[in-house]
C-alpha positions as a Markdown table, in Angstrom:
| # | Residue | x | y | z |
|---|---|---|---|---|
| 1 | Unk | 0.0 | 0.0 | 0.0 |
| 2 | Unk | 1.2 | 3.2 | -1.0 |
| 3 | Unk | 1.0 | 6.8 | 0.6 |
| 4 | Unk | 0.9 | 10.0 | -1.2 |
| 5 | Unk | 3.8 | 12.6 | 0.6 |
| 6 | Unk | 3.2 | 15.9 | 0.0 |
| 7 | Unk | 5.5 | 19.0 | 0.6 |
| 8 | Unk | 4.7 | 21.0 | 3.1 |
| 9 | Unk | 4.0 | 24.6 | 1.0 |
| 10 | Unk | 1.7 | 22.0 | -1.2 |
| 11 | Unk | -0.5 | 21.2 | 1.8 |
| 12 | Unk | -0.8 | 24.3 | 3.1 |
| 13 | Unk | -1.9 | 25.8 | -0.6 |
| 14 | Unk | -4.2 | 22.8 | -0.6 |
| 15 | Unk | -5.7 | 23.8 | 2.9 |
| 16 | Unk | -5.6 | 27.0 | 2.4 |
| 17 | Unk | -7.9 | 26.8 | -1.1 |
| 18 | Unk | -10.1 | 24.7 | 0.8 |
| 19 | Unk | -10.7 | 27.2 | 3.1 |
| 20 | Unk | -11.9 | 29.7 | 0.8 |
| 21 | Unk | -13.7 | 27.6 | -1.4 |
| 22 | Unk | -15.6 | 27.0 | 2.6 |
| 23 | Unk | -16.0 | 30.7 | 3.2 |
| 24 | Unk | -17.0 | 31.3 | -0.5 |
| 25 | Unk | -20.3 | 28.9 | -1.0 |
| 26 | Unk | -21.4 | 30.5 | 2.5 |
| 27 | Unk | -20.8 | 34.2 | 1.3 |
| 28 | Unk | -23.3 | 32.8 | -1.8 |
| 29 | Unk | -25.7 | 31.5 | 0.2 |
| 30 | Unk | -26.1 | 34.6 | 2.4 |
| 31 | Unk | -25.6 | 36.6 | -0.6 |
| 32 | Unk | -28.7 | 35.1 | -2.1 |
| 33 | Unk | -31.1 | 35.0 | 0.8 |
| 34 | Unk | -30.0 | 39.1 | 1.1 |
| 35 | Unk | -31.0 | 39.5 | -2.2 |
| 36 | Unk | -34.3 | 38.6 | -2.4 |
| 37 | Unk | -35.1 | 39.3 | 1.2 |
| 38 | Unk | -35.4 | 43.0 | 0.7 |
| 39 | Unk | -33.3 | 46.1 | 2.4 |
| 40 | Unk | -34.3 | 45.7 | 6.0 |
| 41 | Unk | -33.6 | 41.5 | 6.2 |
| 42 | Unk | -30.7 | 42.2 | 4.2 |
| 43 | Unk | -29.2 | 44.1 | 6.4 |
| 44 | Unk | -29.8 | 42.1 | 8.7 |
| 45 | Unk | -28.3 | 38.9 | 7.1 |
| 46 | Unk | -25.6 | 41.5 | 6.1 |
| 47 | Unk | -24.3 | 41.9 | 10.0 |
| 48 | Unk | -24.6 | 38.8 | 10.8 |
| 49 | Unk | -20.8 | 37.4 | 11.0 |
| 50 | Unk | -20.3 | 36.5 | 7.2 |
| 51 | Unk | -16.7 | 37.3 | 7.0 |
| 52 | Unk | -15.5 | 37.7 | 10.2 |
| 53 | Unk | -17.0 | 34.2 | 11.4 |
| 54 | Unk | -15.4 | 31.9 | 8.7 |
| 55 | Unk | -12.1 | 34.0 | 9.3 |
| 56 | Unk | -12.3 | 33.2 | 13.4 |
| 57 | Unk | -13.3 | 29.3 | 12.3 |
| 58 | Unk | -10.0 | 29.2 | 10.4 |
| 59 | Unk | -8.3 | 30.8 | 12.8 |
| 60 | Unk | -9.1 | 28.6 | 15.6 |
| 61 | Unk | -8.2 | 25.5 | 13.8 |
| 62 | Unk | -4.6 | 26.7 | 13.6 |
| 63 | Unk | -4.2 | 28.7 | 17.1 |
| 64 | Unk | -5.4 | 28.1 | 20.9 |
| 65 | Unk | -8.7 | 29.8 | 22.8 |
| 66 | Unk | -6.2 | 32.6 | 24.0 |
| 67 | Unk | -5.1 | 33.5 | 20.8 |
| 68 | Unk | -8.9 | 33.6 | 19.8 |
| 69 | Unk | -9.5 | 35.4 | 22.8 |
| 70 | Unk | -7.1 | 38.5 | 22.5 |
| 71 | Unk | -8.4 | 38.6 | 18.4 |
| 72 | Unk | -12.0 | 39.2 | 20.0 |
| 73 | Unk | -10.9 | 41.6 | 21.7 |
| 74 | Unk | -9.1 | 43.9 | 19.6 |
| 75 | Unk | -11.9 | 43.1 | 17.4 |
| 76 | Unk | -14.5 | 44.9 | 19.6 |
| 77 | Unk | -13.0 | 48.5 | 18.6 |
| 78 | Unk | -12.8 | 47.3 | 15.0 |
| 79 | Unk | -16.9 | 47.4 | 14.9 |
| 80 | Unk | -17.2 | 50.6 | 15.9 |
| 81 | Unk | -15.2 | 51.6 | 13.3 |
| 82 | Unk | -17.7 | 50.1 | 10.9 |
| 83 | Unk | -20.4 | 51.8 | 12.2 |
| 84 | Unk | -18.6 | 54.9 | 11.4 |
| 85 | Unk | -17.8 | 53.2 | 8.2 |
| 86 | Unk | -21.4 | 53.4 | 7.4 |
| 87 | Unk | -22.2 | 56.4 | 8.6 |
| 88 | Unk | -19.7 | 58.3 | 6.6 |
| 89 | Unk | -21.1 | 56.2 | 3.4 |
| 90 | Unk | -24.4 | 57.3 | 3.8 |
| 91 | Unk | -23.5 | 60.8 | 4.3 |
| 92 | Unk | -21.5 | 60.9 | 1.6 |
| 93 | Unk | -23.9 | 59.0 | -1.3 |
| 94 | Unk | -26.5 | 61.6 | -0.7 |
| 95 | Unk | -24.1 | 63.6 | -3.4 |
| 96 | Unk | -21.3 | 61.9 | -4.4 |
| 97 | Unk | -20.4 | 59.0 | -6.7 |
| 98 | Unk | -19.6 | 55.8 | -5.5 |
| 99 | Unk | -15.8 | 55.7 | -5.5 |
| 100 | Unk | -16.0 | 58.8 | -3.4 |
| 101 | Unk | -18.5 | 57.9 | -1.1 |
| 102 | Unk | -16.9 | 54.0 | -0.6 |
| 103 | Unk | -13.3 | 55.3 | -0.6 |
| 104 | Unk | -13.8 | 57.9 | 1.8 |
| 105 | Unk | -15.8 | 55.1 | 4.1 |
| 106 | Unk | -12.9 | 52.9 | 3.9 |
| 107 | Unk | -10.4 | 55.5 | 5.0 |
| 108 | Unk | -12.6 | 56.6 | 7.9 |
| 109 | Unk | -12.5 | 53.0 | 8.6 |
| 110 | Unk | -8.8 | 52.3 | 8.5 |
| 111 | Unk | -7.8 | 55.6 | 10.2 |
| 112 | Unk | -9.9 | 54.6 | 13.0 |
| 113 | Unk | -8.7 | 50.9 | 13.3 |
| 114 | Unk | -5.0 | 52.3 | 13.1 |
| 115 | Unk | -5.7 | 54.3 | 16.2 |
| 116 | Unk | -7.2 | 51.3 | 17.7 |
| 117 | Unk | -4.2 | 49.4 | 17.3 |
| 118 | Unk | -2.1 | 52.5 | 18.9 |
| 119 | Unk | -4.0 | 51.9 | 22.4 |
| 120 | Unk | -4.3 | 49.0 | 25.4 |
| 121 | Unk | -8.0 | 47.9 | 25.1 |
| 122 | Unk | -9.9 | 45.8 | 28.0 |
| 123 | Unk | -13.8 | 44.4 | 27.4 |
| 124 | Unk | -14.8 | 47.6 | 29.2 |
| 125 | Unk | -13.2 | 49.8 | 27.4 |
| 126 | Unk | -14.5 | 48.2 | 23.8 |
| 127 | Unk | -17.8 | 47.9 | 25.1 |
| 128 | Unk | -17.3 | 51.6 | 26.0 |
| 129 | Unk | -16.1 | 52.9 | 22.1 |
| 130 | Unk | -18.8 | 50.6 | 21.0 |
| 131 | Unk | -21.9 | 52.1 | 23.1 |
| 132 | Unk | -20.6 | 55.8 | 22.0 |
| 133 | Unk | -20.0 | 54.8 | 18.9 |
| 134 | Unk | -23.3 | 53.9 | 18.1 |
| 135 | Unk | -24.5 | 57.0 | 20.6 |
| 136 | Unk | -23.3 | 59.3 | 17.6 |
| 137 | Unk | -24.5 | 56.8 | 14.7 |
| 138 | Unk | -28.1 | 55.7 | 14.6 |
| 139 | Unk | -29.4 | 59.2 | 15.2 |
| 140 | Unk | -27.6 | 60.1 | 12.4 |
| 141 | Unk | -28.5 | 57.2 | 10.3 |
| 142 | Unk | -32.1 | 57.0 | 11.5 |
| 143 | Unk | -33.5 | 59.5 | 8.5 |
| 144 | Unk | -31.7 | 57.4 | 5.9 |
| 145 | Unk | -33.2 | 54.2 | 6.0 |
| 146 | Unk | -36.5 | 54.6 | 4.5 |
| 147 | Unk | -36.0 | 55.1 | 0.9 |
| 148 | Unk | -38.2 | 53.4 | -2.0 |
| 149 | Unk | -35.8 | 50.3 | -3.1 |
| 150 | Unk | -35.8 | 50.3 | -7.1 |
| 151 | Unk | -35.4 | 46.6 | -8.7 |
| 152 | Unk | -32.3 | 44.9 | -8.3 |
| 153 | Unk | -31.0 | 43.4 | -11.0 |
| 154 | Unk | -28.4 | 41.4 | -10.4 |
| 155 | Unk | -25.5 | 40.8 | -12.8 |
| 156 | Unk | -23.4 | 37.8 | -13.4 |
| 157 | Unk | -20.3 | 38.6 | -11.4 |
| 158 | Unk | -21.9 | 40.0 | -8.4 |
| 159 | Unk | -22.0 | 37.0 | -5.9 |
| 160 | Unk | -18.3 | 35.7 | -7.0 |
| 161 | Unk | -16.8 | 39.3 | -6.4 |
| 162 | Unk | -18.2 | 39.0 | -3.2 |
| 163 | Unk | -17.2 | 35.6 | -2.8 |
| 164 | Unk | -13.7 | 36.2 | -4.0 |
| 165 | Unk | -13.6 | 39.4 | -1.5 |
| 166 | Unk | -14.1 | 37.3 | 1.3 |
| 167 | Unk | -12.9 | 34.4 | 0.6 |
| 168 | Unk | -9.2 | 36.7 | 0.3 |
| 169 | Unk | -10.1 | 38.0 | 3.5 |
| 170 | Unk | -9.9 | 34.8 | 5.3 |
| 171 | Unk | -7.0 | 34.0 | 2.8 |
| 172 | Unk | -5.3 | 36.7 | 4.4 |
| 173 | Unk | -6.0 | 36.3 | 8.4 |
| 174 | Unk | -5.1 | 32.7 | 7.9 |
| 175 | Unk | -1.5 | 33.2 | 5.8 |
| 176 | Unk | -0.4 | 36.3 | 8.4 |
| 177 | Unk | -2.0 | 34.9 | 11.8 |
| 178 | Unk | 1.6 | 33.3 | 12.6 |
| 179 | Unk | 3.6 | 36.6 | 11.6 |
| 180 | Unk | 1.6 | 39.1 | 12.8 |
| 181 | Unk | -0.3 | 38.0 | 16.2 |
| 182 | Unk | -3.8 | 38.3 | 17.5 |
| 183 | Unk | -4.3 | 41.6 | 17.5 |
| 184 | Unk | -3.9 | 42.5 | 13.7 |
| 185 | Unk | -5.5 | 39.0 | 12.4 |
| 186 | Unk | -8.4 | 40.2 | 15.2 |
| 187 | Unk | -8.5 | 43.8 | 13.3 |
| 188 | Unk | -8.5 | 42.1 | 10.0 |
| 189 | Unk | -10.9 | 39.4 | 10.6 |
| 190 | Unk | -13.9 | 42.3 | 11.1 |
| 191 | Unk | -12.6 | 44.5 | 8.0 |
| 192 | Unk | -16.2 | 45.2 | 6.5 |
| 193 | Unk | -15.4 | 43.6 | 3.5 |
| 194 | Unk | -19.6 | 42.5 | 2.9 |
| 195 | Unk | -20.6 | 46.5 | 3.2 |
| 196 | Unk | -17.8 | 47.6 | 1.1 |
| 197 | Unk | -19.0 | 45.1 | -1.9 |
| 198 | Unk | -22.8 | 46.3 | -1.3 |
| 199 | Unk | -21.5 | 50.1 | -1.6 |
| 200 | Unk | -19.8 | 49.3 | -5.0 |
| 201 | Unk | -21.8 | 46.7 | -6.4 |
| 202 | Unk | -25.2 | 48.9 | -5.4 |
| 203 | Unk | -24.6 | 52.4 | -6.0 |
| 204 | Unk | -24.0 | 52.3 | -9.3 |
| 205 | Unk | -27.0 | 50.3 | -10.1 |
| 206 | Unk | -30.1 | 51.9 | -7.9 |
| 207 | Unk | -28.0 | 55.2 | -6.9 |
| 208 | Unk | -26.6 | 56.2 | -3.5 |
| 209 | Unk | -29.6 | 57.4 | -2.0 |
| 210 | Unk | -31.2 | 53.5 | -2.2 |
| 211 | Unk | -27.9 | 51.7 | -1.4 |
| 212 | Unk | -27.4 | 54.0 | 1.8 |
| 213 | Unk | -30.6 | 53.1 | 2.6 |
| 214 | Unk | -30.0 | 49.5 | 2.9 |
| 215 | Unk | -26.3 | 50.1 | 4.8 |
| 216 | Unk | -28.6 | 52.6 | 7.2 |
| 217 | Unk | -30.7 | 49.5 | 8.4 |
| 218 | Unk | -27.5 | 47.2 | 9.0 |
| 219 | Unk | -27.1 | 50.0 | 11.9 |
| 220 | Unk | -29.0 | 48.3 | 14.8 |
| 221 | Unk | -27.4 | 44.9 | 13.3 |
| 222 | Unk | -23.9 | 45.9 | 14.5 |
| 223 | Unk | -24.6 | 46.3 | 17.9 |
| 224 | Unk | -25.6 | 41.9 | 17.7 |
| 225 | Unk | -22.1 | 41.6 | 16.0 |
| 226 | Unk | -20.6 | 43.7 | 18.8 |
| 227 | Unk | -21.9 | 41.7 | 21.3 |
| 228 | Unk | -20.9 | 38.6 | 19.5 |
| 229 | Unk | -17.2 | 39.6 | 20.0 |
| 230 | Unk | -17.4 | 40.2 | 23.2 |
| 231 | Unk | -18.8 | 36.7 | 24.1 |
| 232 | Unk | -16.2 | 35.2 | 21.9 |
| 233 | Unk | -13.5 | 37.3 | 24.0 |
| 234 | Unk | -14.9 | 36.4 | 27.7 |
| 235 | Unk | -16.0 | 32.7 | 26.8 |
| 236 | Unk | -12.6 | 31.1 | 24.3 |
| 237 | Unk | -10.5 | 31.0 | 27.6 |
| 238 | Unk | -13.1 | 29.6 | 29.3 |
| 239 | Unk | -14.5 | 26.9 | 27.5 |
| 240 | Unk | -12.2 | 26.7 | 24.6 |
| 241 | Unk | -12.7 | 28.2 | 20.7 |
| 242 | Unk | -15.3 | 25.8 | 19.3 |
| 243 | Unk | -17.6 | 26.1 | 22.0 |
| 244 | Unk | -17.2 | 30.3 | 22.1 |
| 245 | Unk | -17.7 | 30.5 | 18.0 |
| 246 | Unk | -20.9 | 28.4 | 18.8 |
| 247 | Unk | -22.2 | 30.8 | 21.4 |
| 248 | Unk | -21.3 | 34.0 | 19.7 |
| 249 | Unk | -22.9 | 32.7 | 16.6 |
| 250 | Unk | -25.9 | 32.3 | 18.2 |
| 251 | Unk | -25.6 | 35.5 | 19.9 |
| 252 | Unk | -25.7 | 37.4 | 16.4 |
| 253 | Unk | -28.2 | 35.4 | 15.0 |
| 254 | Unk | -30.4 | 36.0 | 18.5 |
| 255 | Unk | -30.2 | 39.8 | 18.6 |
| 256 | Unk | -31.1 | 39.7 | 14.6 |
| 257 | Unk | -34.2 | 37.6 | 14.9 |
| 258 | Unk | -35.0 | 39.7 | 18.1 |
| 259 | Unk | -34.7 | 43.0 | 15.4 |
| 260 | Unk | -37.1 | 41.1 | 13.4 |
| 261 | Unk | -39.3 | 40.3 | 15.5 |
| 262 | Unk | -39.7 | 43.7 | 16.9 |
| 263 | Unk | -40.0 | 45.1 | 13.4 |
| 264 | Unk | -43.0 | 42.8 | 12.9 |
| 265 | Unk | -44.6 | 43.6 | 16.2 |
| 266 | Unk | -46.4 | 46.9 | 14.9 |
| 267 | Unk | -48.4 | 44.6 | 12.5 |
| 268 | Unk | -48.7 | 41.5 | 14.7 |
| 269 | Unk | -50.7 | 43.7 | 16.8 |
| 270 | Unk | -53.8 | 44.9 | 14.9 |
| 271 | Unk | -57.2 | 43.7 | 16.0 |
| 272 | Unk | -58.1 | 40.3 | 14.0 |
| 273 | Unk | -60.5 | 41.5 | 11.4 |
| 274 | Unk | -58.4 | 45.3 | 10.9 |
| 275 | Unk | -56.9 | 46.3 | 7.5 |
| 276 | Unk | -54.1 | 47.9 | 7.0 |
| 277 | Unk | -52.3 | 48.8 | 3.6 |
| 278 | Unk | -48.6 | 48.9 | 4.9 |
| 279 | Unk | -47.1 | 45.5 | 4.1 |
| 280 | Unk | -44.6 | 43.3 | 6.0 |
């Protein structure tokens, strides 16, 4: 009986493809169910941890719950960033194009995450830049969201560029995790890779008004990926990585479908037999 040896480079590269081809068919599938769920469960399915989950997964496969842990929480600033990320987009759609309007996003974004990096964070303190974070930010995106959607129409290369995006992300935090440490793979792993690709895939196809409208909703959703974080710093030490990914997956996906639920409560509550014209 024979056995294939393979260089090491040649497993890695084989691993490594494997990964992404992973993160890539689930960047499709949420892709698609954002799609033709509309703006508001879009954005929804947009903050849940699309990128930054697979990236974590991949991560903790190669490195222990501490090094998971202290990615978390330099992490935890990173999201407040992107909440500032989207508020400078919307602001900056109302008039201008969509190279403008993303680029200046993503340099708000990076300046901000370079000054995280500069400073010694604790929970607290992240929990802290988070909450006044999004202090300053809903207000401000609050007026935004309610925009009439035109049709979509999707082209051909939409869900592989978004695919590919990610799917380099997590190439990325994977190949530099050993070189660089925890707290850069931990900045990385939340770059806002899905709401960069919906600002330059959707601008130039419904306008900047309707595509800030849809990154306006994702507002509330952050806060769920926030939290997320956090249980994924306090609970890796404690009961190791799989188990923490587990339970901050299921905290973002609990405070979404409690955002749902609470946007559905106005109509749930009508007196059976009463009409009303607004739909779901």
């Amino acid at each position: 009986m024979y056995s294939i040896n393979l260089p090491t480079n040649s497993i890695f590269l084989m691993t490594l493809a494997l990964r992404m081809a992973v993160t890539a068919g689930f960047v499709v599938s949420a892709s698609i169910i954002t799609e033709r769920a509309g703006p508001v469960i879009g954005a929804l399915v947009a903050t849940l941890p699309v990128s930054a989950g697979p990236a974590y997964v991949f991560l903790a496969l190669d490195h222990d719950a501490a090094f998971i842990a202290e990615g978390a929480l330099a992490s935890l600033p990173v999201n407040a960033a992107t909440v500032l990320l989207i508020v400078t987009y919307v602001r900056l759609a109302q008039r201008q194009g969509p190279l403008i309007a993303c680029g200046g996003a993503v340099a708000v974004w990076l300046g901000i995450a370079a000054l995280a990096r500069q400073l010694p964070w604790s929970l607290s303190g992240g929990l802290l830049v988070n909450a006044l974070a999004f202090a300053i930010a809903l207000p401000q995106l609050q007026r935004f969201r309610d925009v009439a959607m035109p049709p979509i129409a999707r082209r051909w290369y939409d869900i592989p560029l978004r695919a590919t995006l990610v799917a380099t992300l997590v190439a990325t935090v994977v190949t530099l995790s050993d070189w660089v440490g925890p707290d850069i793979s931990g900045t990385i792993a939340l770059f806002p890779v899905v709401f960069t690709s919906l600002m330059l895939i959707l601008h130039p196809r419904i306008g900047g008004h309707a595509a800030a409208a849809m990154l306006a909703n994702s507002g509330f959703g952050l806060i769920g990926l926030g939290l997320a974080v956090a249980v994924l710093h306090v609970t890796a030490p404690r009961f190791g990585a799989a188990v923490a990914l587990g339970l901050a997956l299921m905290t973002a996906i609990s405070w979404n479908l409690g955002l749902w639920w609470n946007g559905r409560r106005p109509y749930r509550s009508l007196n059976p037999g009463e009409r009303s014209d607004v739909r779901e």
